[in-house]
Structures are given as C-alpha cells and as structure tokens.
N, C-alpha and C positions, 0 to 999 in steps of 0.2 A: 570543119567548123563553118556553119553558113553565116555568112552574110547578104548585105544589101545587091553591091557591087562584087564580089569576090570570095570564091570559099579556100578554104584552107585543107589540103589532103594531107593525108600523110597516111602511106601503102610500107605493109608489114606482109613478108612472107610468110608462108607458116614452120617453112624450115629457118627463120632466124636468117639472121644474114642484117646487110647496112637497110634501115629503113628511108623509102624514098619520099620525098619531102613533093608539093607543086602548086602552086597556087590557079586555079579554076576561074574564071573569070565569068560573070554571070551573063553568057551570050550562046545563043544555040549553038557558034561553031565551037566554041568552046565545051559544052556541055556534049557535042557529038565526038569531038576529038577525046575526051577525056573517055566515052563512056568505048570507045576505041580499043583506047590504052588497056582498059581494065579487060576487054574481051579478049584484047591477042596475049593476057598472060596464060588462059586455056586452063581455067581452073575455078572449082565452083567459087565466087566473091560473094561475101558479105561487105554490106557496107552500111558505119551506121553513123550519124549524126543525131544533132541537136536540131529542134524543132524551133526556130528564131520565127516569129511573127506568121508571115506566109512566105520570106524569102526561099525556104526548102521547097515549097510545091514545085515548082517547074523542072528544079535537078532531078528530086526524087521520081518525079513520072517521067522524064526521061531513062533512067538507070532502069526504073520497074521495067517499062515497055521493053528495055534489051535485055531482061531477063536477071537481072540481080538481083540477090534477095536484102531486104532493106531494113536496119534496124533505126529506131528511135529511140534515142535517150533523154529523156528526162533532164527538165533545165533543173529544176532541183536537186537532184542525184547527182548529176555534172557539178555542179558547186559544190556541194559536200565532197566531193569524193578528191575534187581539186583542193580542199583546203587543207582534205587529210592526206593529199600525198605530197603538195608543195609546202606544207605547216606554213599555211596564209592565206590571204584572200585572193593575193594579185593574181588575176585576170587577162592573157591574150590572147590572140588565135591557135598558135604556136603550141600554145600550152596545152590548151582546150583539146585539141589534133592529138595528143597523146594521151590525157586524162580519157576520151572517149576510144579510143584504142583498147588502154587498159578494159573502160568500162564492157569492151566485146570480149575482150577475152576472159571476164571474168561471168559473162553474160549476165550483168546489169543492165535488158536491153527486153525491149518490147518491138515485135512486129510491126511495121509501117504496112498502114491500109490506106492508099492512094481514095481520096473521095469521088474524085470520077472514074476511077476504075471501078468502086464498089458500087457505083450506082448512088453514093449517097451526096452529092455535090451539094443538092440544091436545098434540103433537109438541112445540112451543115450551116450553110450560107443563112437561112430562115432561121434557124437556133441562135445563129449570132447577133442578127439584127434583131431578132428579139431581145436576148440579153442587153443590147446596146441602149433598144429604147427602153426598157425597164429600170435601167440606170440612170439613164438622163432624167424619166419621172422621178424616179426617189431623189435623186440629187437635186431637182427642181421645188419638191415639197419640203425638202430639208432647209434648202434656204428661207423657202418661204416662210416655213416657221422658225428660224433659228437668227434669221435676219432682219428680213423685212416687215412680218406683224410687229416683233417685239422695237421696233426702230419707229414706227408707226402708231401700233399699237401696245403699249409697255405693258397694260393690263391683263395684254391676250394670255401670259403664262397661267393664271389662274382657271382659265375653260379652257385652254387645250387640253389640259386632262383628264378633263368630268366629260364623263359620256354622252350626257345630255346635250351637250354642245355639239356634237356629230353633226347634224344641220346647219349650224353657222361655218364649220370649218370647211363642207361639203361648200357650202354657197360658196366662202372665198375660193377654195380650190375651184371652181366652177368658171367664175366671173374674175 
C-alpha cells in the first residue's frame, strides 16, 4: 500500500506458509534493498499495488527496471472489495496490504505501464495540465456567474440564458 513517506508490503508464498509483513520506506536505499529481498527469493514475483497520486511512480520503476512484473489495482475496486470482505468502511494500510493480496490472487488487477518506460511521460504530463487548466476555467466562469454577476448584477439571471446575450457574457468573460 503506497504512500507519501512509506509503503506497506506484505509477501505471500505461493505454497502458503506465515505471510511476511515490512514496511518500505520511500528512499532509494530502501527501494533497492527491498527490490533485493524480492530477487533472492528466485521466483517469478508479481507485485501489485494501489496507484496513490504519483507516490507509486518511483517504486514502481524501480521494481519494473529489476524485472518484476507489476500489477495495479484500482482505488475503486480496492474500496469495494475492502468493504465487502471487512463488512465496513474502515480503512488502513495493514488492511489495504491484504485486500490487495486478495485482489492478486483473484486477479482483479490491470498491467502497470511505467510512462517513461513507454515513452509516453511527456503526452501524460500535457494531458494533465490540460485537464488542470480546463478545470480551473470552468470553475472560474462558474463563480463568475454563480457569484459575482448575480452579487453585482442581480438582473444578470434573465440573459444568461437567452442566446442572444452570447456577446455581453463573451465581453464580461473577456474583460
């Protein structure tokens, strides 16, 4: 389970046995020690995780480059599937480390494609900042008419809907 500062493992054999519990701490010698651990068990590893903002990118390309194949789970599916097997909502890392366990072995689990391994980093990054500033617009023309004409101007609700008005509402947004 990733986080800011610290992930949460938890390593299941496939022949059963006590499952090993460790906590990852978000630092390269940590991410090289750990991706270590997981080579000298000498056995194909999957590994999959929850996609937390962009705190996964740096483990996850670490792990890919040493040859791990890498699952992503879905923050939505993660929640479901934790409500339906703890009957609730509550939420910790601990917990999450096992519900995502489960979600591998039942393979509720999508392929991780690292962005600068595919080539597509900078595509990504431009996708985002587009969606960013298209939000902040709308969320800027929404106040505008949801707050400040009608605080302003009370009358404005009667042509903001008439089409005809297009040109006044162009010139405020404008100026």
């Amino acid at each position: 389970d990733m986080s800011k500062s610290r992930q949460e493992v938890l390593i299941e054999r496939p022949e059963g046995g006590r499952r090993r519990r460790m906590t990852v701490m978000a630092t390269r010698q940590d991410y090289d020690g750990f991706a270590e651990k997981l080579a000298a068990i000498g056995r194909p590893i999957i590994v999959g995780f929850e996609a937390t903002g962009n705190y996964h990118r740096t483990l996850a390309h670490r792990l890919l480059t040493a040859g791990f194949e890498l699952r992503l789970i879905s923050s939505v599916a993660l929640a479901r599937t934790r409500e339906a097997l703890h009957n609730g909502w509550d939420k910790n890392d601990p917990k999450d480390a096992q519900v995502i366990l489960h979600m591998l072995r039942i393979g509720a689990t999508r392929r991780y494609v690292d962005p600068l391994v595919a080539g597509i980093n900078d595509l990504q990054e431009l996708s985002k900042t587009h969606e960013t500033i298209s939000r902040m617009k709308t969320q800027t023309w929404h106040r505008v008419l949801t707050h400040y004409l009608p605080l302003y101007f009370p009358e404005i609700a009667r042509f903001a809907g008439n089409s005809r008005s297009d040109w006044f509402l162009a010139l405020i947004e404008r100026f």
